[in-house]
C-alpha positions in Angstrom: 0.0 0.0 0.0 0.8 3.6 -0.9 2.2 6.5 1.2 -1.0 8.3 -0.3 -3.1 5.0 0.3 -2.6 5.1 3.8 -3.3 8.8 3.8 -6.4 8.8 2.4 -8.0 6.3 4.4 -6.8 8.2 7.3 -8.4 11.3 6.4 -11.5 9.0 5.6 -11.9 8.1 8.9 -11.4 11.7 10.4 -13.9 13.4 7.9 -17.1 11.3 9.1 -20.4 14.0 9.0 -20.1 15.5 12.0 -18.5 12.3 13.7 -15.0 12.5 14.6 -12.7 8.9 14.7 -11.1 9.5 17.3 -14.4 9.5 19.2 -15.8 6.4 17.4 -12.9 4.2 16.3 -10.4 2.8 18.8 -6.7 4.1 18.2 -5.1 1.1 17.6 -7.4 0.9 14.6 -5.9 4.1 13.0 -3.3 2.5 11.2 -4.4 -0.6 10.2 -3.9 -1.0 6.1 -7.6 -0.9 4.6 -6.7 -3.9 2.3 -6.2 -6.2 5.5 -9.1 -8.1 7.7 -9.1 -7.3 11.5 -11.4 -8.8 14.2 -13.6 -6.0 15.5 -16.2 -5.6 17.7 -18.6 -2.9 17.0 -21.1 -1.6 19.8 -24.2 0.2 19.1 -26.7 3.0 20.4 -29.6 0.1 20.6 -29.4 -3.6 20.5 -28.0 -4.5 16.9 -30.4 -6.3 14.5 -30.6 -8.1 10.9 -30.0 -4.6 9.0 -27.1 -4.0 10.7 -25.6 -7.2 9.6 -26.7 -7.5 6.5 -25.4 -3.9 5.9 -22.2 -5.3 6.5 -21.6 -8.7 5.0 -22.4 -6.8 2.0 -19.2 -5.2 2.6 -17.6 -8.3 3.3 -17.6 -8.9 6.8 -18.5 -11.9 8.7 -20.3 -12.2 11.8 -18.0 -14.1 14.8 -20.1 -13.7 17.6 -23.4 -11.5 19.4 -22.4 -9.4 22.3 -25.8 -8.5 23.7 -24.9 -7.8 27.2 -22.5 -4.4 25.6 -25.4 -3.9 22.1 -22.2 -5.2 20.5 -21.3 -7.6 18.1 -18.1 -9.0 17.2 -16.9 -9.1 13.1 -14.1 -10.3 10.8 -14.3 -7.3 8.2 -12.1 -5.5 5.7 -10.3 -2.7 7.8 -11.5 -0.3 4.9 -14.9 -1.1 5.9 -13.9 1.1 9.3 -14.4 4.1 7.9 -18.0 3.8 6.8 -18.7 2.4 10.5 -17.2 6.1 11.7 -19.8 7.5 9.5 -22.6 5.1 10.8 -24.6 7.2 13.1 -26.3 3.6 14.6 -22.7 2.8 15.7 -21.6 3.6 19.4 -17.9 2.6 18.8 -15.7 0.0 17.3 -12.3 -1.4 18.3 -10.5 -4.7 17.8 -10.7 -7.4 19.5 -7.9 -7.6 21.1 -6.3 -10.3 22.7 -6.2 -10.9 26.5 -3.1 -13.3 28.5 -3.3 -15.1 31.7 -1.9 -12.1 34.2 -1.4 -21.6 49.5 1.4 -22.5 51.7 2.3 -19.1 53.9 -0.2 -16.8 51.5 -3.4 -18.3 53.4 -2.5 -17.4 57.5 -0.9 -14.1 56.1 -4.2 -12.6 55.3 -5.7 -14.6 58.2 -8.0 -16.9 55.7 -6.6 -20.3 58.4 -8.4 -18.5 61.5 -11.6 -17.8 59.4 -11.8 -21.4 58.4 -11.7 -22.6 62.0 -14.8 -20.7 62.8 -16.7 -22.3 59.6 -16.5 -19.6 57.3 -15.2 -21.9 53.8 -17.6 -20.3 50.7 -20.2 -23.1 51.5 -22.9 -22.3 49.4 -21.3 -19.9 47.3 -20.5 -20.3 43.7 -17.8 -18.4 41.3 -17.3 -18.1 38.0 -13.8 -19.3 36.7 -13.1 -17.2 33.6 -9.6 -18.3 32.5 -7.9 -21.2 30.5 -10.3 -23.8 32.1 -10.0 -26.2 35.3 -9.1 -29.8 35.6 -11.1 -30.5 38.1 -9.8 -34.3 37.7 -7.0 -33.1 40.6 -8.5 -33.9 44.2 -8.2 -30.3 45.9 -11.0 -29.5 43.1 -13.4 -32.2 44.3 -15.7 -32.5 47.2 -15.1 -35.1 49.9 -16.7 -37.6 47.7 -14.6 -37.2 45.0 -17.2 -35.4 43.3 -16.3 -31.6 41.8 -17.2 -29.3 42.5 -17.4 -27.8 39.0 -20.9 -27.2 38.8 -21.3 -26.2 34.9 -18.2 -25.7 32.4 -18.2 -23.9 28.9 -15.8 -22.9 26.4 -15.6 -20.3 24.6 -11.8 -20.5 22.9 -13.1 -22.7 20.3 -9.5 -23.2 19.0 -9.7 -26.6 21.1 -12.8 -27.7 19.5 -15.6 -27.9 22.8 -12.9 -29.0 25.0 -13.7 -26.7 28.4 -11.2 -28.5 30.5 -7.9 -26.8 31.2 -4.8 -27.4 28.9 -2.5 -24.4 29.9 -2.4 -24.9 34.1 -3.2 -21.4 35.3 -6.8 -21.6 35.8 -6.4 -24.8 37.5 -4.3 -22.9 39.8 -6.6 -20.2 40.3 -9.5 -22.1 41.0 -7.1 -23.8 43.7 -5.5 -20.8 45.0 -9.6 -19.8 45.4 -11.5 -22.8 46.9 -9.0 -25.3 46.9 -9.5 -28.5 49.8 -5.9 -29.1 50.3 -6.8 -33.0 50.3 -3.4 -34.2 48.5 -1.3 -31.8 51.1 -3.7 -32.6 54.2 -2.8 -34.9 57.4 0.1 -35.9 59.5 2.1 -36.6 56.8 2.4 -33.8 55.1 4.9 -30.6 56.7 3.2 -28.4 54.1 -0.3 -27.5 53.3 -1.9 -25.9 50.2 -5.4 -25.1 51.7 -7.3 -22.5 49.3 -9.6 -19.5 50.9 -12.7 -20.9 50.2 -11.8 -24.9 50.4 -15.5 -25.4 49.8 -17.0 -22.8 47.0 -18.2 -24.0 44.0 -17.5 -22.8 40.5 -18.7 -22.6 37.3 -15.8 -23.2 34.6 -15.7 -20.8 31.7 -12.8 -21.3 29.3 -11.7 -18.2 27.4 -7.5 -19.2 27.2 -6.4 -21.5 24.9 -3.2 -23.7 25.8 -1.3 -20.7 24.9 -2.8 -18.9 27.5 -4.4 -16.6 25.1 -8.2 -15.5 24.0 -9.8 -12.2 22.5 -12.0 -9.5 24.1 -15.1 -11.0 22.4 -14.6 -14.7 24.1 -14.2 -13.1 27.5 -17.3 -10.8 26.8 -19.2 -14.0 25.8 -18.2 -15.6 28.9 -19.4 -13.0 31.3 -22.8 -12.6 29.0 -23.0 -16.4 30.4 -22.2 -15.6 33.6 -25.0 -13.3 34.2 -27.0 -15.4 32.8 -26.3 -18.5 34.8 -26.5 -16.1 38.1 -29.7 -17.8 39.9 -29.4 -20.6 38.3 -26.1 -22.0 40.2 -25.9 -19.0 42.7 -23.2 -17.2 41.2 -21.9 -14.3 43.4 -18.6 -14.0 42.6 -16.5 -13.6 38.6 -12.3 -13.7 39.4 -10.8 -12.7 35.8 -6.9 -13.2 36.2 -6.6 -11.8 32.7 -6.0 -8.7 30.9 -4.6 -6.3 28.0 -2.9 -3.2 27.9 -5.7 0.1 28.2 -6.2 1.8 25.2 -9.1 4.3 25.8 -11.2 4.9 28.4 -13.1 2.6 30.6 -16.0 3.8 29.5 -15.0 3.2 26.0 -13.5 -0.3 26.3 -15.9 -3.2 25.8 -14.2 -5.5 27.9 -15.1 -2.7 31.0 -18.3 -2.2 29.8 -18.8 -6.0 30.1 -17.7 -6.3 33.9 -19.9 -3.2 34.5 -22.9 -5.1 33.3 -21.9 -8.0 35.7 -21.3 -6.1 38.7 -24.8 -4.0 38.2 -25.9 -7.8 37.8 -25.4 -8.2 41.6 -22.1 -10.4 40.7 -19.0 -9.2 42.6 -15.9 -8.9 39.7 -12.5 -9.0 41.0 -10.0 -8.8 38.4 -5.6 -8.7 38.2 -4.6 -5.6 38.3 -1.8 -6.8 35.6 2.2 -7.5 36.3 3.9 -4.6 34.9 5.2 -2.5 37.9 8.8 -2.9 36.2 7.7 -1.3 33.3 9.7 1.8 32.6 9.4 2.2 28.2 8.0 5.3 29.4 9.5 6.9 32.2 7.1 6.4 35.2 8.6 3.8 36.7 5.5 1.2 36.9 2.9 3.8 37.4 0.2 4.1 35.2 0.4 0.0 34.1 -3.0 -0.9 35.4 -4.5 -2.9 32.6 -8.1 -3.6 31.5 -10.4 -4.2 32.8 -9.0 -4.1 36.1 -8.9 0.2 35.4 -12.7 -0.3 35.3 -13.8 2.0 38.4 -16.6 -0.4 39.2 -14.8 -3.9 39.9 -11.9 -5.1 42.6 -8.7 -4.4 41.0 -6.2 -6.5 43.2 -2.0 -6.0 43.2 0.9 -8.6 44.6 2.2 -8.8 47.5 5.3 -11.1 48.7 4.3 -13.2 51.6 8.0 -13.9 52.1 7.5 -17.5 53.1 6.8 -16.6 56.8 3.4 -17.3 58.5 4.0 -13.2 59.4 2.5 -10.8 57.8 4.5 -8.1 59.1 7.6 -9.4 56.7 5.1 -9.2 54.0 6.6 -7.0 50.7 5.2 -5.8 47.7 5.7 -8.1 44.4 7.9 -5.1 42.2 6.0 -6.1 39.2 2.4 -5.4 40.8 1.1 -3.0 38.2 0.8 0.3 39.7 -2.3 3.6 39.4 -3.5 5.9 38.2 -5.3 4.1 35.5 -4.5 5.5 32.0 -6.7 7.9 30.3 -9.3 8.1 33.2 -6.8 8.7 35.8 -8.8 6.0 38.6 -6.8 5.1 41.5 -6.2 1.6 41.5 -5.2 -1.1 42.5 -7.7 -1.5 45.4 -6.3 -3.6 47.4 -3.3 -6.2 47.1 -2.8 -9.7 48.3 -0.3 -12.4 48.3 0.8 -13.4 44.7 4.2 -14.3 44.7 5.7 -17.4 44.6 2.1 -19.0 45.4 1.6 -22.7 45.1 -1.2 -24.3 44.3 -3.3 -26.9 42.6 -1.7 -28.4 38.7 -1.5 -31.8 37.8 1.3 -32.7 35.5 1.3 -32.8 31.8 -0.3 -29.6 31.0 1.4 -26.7 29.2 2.5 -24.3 32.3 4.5 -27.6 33.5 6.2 -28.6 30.8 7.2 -25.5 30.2 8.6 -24.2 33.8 9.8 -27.9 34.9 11.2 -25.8 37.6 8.4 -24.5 39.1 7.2 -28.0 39.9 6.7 -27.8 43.5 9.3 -31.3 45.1 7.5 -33.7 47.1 10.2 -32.8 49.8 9.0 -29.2 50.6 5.7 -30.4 51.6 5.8 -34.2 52.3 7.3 -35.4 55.8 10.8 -37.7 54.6 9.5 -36.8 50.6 11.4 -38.1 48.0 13.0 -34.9 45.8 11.0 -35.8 42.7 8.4 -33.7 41.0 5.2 -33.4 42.5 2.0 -34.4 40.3 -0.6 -31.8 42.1 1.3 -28.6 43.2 2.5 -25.9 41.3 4.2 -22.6 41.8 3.4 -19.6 40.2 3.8 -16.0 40.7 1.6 -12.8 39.2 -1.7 -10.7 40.2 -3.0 -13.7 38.7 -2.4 -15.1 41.9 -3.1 -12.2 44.2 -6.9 -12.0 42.6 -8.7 -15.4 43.5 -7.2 -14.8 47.1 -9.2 -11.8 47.2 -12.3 -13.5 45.1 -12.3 -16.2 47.8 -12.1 -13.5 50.7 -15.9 -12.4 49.0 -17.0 -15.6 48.6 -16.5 -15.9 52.5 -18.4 -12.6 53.2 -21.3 -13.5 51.1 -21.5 -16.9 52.6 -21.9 -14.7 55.7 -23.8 -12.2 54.6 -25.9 -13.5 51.4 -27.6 -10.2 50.5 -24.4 -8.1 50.9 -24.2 -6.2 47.6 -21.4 -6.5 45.0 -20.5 -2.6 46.5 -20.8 -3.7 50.5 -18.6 -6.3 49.8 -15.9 -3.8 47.8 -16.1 -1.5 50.5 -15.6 -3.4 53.7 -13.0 -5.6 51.9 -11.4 -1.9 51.2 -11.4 -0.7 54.5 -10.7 -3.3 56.9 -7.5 -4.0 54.5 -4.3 -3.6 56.6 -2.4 -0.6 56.0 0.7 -1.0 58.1 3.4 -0.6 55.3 6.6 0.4 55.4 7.8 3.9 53.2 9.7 2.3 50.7 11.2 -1.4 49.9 13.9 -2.8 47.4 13.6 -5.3 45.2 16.5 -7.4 43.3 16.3 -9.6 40.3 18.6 -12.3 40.8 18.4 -13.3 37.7 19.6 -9.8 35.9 20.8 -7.8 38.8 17.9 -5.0 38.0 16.9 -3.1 41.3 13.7 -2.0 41.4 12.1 0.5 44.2 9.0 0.7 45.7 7.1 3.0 47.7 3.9 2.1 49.8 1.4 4.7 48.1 -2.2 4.7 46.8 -1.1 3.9 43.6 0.8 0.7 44.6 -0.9 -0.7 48.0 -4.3 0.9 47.1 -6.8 0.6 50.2 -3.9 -2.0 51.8 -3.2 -5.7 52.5 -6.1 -8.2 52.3 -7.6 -9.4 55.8 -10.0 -11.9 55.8 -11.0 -12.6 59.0 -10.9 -8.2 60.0 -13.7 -8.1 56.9 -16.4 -11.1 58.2 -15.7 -9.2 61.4 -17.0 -5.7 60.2 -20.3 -4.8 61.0 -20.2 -1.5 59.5 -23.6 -0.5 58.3 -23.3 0.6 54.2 -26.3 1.7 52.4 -27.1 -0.7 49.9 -28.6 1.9 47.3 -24.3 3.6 47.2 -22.1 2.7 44.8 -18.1 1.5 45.7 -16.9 3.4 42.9 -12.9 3.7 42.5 -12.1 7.4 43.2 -10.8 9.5 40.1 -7.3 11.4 41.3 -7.1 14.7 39.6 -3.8 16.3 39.4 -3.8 20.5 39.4 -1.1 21.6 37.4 -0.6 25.2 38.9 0.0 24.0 42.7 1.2 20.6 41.5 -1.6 19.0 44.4 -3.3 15.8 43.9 -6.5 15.0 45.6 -8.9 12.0 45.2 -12.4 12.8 43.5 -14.9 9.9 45.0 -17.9 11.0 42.9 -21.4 11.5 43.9 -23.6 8.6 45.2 -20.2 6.7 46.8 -20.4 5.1 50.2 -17.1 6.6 50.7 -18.3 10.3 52.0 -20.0 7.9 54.7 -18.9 8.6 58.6 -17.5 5.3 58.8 -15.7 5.2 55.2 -14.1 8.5 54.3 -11.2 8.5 52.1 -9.0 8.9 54.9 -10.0 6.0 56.6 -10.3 3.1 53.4 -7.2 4.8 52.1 -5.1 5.3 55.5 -1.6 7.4 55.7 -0.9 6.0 52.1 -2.8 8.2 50.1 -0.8 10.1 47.7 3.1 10.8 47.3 4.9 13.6 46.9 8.3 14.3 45.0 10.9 16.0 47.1 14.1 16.6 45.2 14.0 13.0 44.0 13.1 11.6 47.1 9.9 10.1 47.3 8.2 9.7 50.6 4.1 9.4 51.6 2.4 12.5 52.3 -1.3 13.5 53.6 -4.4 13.5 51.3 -3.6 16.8 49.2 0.1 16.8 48.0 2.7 17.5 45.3 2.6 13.9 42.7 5.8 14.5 40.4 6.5 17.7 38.0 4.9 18.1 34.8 8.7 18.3 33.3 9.7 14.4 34.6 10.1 11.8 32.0 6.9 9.8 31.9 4.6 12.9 33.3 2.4 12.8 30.3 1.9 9.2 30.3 0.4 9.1 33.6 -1.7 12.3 33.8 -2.1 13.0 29.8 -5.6 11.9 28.6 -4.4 11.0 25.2 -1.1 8.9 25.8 -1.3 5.1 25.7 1.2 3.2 27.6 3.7 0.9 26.2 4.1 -0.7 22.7 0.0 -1.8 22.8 1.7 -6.1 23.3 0.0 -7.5 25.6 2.3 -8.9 28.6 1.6 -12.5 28.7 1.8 -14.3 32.3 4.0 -17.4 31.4 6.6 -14.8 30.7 5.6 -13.7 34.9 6.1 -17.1 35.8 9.9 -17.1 34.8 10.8 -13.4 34.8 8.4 -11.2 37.4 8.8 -14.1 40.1 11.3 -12.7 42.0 13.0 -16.1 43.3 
C-alpha cells in the first residue's frame, strides 16, 4: 500500500459528517492498512439487528459472535470497511478485538484466611465463575469429599480446542485452587506443608476463554461473562475472578471489555480482576505507574495488586511483588489497585502434563518441601506460580467468605468493607532485586501501589459497618492541578465513601498520595505534590491521550519465569 493509500483512508476516517474517529474508532485501529481483515467488535446506540448485519456482509464482513450484554457484536471485516462504520450514526464505537493473556502454603494465614476457616467460614454455598484457561477439576483439591467436583457447569468459549472446556494451559487450574481449593493431597500428619485455598469449599462454574497458549480475545471473555449473568440464579453465582488482561487503550468507559464487567457487577455479581504485572515497566519513564490494565482500570470492579508473603506465617515481613502493576489508571486517571494480596511465589493446585508444567519444569513444587521424609522428585498436584494472577482469586475467595456470611451483601458492601478493613501498616519504601539480571527495582507504599492496603479476611467477616445498599463503591478518580502541583482523590457523587464510617482517609489510611521532594519520594497526607509536569513519563500518567507501552499485551507465562522474583 501507498504512502498516499494510507493517507487517504486516514483522512476517511477523520472526515465522518459531523463524527470525529477519534471519538468512534479505537486508536489502535488508526493504522491498520484498509486492504487487510481485523477482528472488531462494534457496539451500538440500541441492540443491533438483521439490517445491521446485512449492511455489513455486504461489505464483506463476517459475523463471529453477538455481544448483547454491551449492544455489541463482534466481526471479521475488511479494515476499509472502518471508515464507513465512523460515519454510521447507529454505531456507538468500534475497536479490535484484542487479545487478552493469563496475568497456598504461607499466603493463606498471612491474610488470616486459616483463623476464618476454623470458625466455619469456607464459601459453603457460594459459587464463582472461573473465567480463564479452564479447570481440571480431575485433581483432588477441586473435588468434594466424595470425589465429586465441584465444577458445577463448564463452557468454552476458545473454540480453537474444539468444545474442549477443560484446562490445557495450568493457570486456571491454579486459580481455581488458590480460590477454593480442599488441600486434600497436602492434608494430614504426613504432610509438613499444606496448600489449603480461601474458600476450600465454594463452587464454580468453569468458563474457558484461554487456549493452551494462555491466550483468547475481548469478544470470548465478553461471551463468557454474558454467560455468567445469565447463569446467576441458576447455580448462585456471586462472585466472577478474571486473572486476565490487555494493555488500556481508551477509556473505561469506551473499552468493551469494561463495559462487560460493568454489566456484571450491576448484575449483583461481585468482579474482582488482576490488576496486571507490569510495575517494572519503565518504556515510558514512570517507573510502573500508570500500568494498570483492563479491565481491572474499570472503576466499578476489585482491582487486586501482589504482595510477597516472604515464606513466613507473618505478615509483618510481607513486601510488595515489584512487578504489581501500579495507578492511576491511563486515560481516566482511577486510583487503582484496590487492594493487594499475596501473589508471589504461590503454590497451588496443577496436575502434571499440562502446558505451564512442561514448560517451567522448575516451578514443579518437590514432594520434599511439603511431604514429611518426601522423596525430591516432581510433584504431580502442586505448582508454583507468581503474578496478580495469583493475588486476585485470594481476594475472590475473601468475598466468597463474606457473602457466605452475609448473602444479601451487595457486590459494592462487599468492595467496601474488603477496602477498609485491609491492613495498611506498610513500610515507606522497599527494594527489590532480580537475581536473575541484577535489575533493582524501588518501591514506595502509596495509593497507587498498596491501594486501600493488605487483604484481611478474617478483619472483613468481622466488620459490621452498616453501608447503604442503594451507594455505589466506585474507584475514586485522582485529579492532578497543574498550577500548585496537588493531587486529591475525587470519590464522585452517590459513593459510600463520603460515609462517617468510610471516608477517604479511613479506606485509604496514611498512604494516600506521594509527593516528590528533590528525587526523594516519601508518603504524604491526602492533598500533596505527585511529580512535576517536566519528569520523564509525566504525560503518560496524567495525559488523557497517551497510551502506555508498545500496545503487546504482557503475557503471564513470561511472569512465571521473569516477574517471580525467586
Amino acid at each position: 500500500m501507498t504512502l498516499n493509500t494510507r493517507i487517504l483512508f486516514l483522512l476517511a476516517l477523520g472526515a465522518s459528517s459531523g463524527f470525529s474517529a477519534s471519538r468512534k474508532v479505537a486508536p489502535d485501529l488508526l493504522n491498520v492498512p484498509p486492504d487487510q481483515t481485523v477482528n472488531v467488535i462494534i457496539r451500538y446506540k440500541t441492540q443491533p439487528g438483521e439490517r445491521h448485519q446485512q449492511h455489513l456482509m455486504q461489505k464483506g464482513a463476517r459475523l463471529r459472535g453477538r455481544l448483547d450484554l454491551v449492544r455489541s457484536e463482534a466481526y471479521a471485516l475488511p479494515a476499509s470497511t472502518i471508515a464507513t462504520l465512523a460515519d454510521d450514526p447507529d454505531v456507538e464505537y468500534v475497536s479490535p478485538d484484542r487479545p487478552v493473556t493469563a496475568t497456598l502454603d504461607y499466603a493463606e494465614p498471612a491474610v488470616n484466611a486459616n483463623i476464618a476457616l476454623r470458625y466455619g467460614y469456607d464459601g459453603s454455598g457460594v459459587t464463582v465463575a472461573v473465567i480463564d484457561s479452564g479447570i481440571m477439576d480431575t485433581h483432588p483439591d477441586l473435588q468434594d469429599g466424595s470425589g465429586k467436583s465441584r465444577v458445577v457447569y463448564a463452557e468454552t468459549f476458545n473454540f480453537s480446542e474444539g468444545n474442549d472446556y477443560f484446562d490445557r494451559y495450568g493457570h486456571g487450574t491454579h486459580v481455581a485452587g488458590i480460590l477454593g481449593g480442599d488441600a486434600s493431597m497436602s492434608l494430614g500428619a504426613s504432610y509438613t506443608h499444606t496448600f489449603m485455598g480461601i474458600a476450600p469449599k465454594v463452587r464454580f462454574v468453569n468458563l474457558k476463554v484461554l487456549d493452551r497458549s494462555g491466550t483468547g480475545t475481548d469478544s470470548m471473555v465478553i461471551a463468557a461473562i454474558q454467560r455468567a449473568i445469565a447463569l446467576k440464579s441458576t447455580y448462585n453465582i456471586k462472585v466472577i475472578n478474571l486473572s486476565l488482561g490487555r494493555p488500556v487503550m481508551e477509556s473505561y468507559l469506551q473499552d468493551p471489555l469494561c463495559q462487560a464487567v460493568e454489566q456484571a457487577w450491576k448484575a449483583g455479581i461481585v468482579v474482582v480482576v488482576a490488576a496486571g504485572n507490569e510495575g517494572r515497566n519503565n518504556i515510558k519513564g514512570t517507573n510502573g505507574y500508570g500500568t494498570i490494565a483492563s479491565p481491572a482500570n474499570d472503576p466499578y470492579v476489585i482491582s487486586v495488586g501482589a504482595m510477597k508473603d516472604e515464606k513466613t506465617v507473618n505478615r509483618g515481613d510481607d513486601l510488595m511483588a515489584s512487578y504489581s502493576s501500579k495507578g492511576p489508571t491511563l486515560f481516566d486517571q482511577i486510583a487503582k489497585p484496590d487492594i493487594v494480596a499475596p501473589g508471589n511465589k504461590i503454590i497451588s493446585a496443577m496436575p502434571a502434563g499440562l502446558a505451564l508444567t512442561n514448560l517451567y519444569p522448575t516451578n514443579i513444587t518437590p514432594l520434599s518441601y511439603y511431604m514429611a521424609n518426601g522423596p525430591n522428585q516432581p510433584s504431580t498436584y502442586y505448582f508454583e506460580m507468581s503474578g496478580t494472577s495469583m493475588a486476585s482469586p485470594m481476594v475472590a475467595g475473601a468475598a466468597a467468605l463474606l457473602l457466605q456470611k452475609q448473602p444479601n451483601l451487595t457486590a459494592d458492601q462487599v468492595k467496601a468493607r474488603l477496602m477498609k478493613t485491609a491492613t495498611k501498616n506498610f513500610p515507606a519504601t522497599s527494594v527489590a532485586t532480580d537475581p536473575q539480571t541484577g535489575a533493582v527495582y524501588f518501591i514506595q507504599y502509596d495509593l497507587f501501589t498498596v491501594g486501600a492496603g493488605y487483604l484481611d479476611v478474617l478483619a472483613a467477616l468481622n466488620n459490621t459497618d452498616t453501608i447503604s445498599s442503594t451507594k455505589r463503591a466506585l474507584s475514586p478518580a485522582v485529579v492532578y492541578n497543574r498550577t500548585t502541583r496537588d493531587v486529591n482523590l475525587v470519590p464522585g457523587s452517590s459513593v459510600v465513601w463520603g460515609d462517617t464510617n468510610m471516608t477517604l482517609s479511613v479506606v485509604w489510611g496514611d498512604h494516600v498520595l506521594v509527593a516528590m521532594d528533590d528525587g526523594v519520594s516519601v508518603v504524604w497526607g491526602d492533598s500533596v505534590v505527585w511529580g512535576d509536569a517536566t519528569l520523564a513519563g509525566f504525560s503518560v500518567v496524567w495525559g488523557d491521550s497517551v497510551v502506555f507501552g508498545d500496545g503487546n499485551p504482557s503475557s503471564e507465562t513470561v511472569s512465571v519465569a521473569i516477574y517471580g522474583e525467586k
